[in-house]
N, C-alpha and C positions, 0 to 999 in steps of 0.2 A: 747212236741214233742220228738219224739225219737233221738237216737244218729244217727243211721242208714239215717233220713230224715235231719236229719243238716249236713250231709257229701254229701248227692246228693244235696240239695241247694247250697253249698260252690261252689261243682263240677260243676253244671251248671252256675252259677253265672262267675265263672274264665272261662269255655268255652263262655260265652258273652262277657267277656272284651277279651279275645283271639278274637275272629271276629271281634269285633267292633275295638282294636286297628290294628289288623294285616291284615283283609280279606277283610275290607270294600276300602280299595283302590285299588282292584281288582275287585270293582263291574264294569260293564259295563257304559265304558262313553257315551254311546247311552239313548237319552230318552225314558222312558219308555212308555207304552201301552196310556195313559192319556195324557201326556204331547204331545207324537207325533199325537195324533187326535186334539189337544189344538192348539197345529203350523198348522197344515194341514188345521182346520178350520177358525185359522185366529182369534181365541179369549183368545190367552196365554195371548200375554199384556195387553189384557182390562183387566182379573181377576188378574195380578200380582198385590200384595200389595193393593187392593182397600182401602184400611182402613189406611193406612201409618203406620204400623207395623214394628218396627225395628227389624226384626228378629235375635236372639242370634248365630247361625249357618247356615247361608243365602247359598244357595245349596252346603250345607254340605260341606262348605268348613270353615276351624278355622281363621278368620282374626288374621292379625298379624304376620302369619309364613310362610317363602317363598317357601319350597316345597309342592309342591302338594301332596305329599305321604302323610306328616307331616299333613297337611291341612284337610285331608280325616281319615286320622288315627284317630287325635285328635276327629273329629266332632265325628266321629263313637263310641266313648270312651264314647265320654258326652252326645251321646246318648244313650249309656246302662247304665250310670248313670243316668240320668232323668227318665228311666225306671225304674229301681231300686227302686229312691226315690218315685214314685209316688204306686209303689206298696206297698212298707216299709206304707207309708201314710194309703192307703188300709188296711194293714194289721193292721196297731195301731187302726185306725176306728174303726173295725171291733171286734176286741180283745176287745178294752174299751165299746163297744154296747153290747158285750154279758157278758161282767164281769158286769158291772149295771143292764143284765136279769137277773142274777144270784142272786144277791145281793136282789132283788128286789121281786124276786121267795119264796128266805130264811124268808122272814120277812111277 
């Protein structure tokens, strides 16, 4: 990978934790397009949690922390790190799939 493509990954990676910790508690506290047909038709609570799912950041708010800002910041944070990690994940897959074509190619 060139120098030039690990300076724009760095750069966008720091522009997602910038929104996720600073902008995401300025999203709109109105529910969005799904959620307000979900109230409107009267079937939000049947689908909430059917499975009893203890969800990690339960409507993106951080348990534990008592402002709201804090609450919204946080989730938003750890949710560009769970991004992160899950495309890192992708990316090692991927890399070790094709380094065994290669190997494999050779012989």
């Amino acid at each position: 990978m060139k120098m030039k493509d690990k300076i724009f990954i760095i750069i966008i990676a720091i522009a997602a934790i910038f929104v996720g910790l600073f902008l995401s508690p300025l999203a709109s506290k109105y529910p969005d397009g799904l959620e307000k047909v979900a109230d409107k038709l009267g079937f939000a609570d049947k689908a909430a949690n059917l499975v009893n799912i203890k969800f990690i950041i339960p409507d993106y708010s951080f348990p534990g922390i008592k402002s709201t800002f804090w609450q919204t910041s946080l989730a938003g944070f750890f949710g560009v790190l769970i991004i992160f990690v899950v495309f890192a994940l992708i990316y090692v897959i991927t890399f070790l799939i094709n380094k065994n074509k290669n190997l494999k190619n050779k012989h």
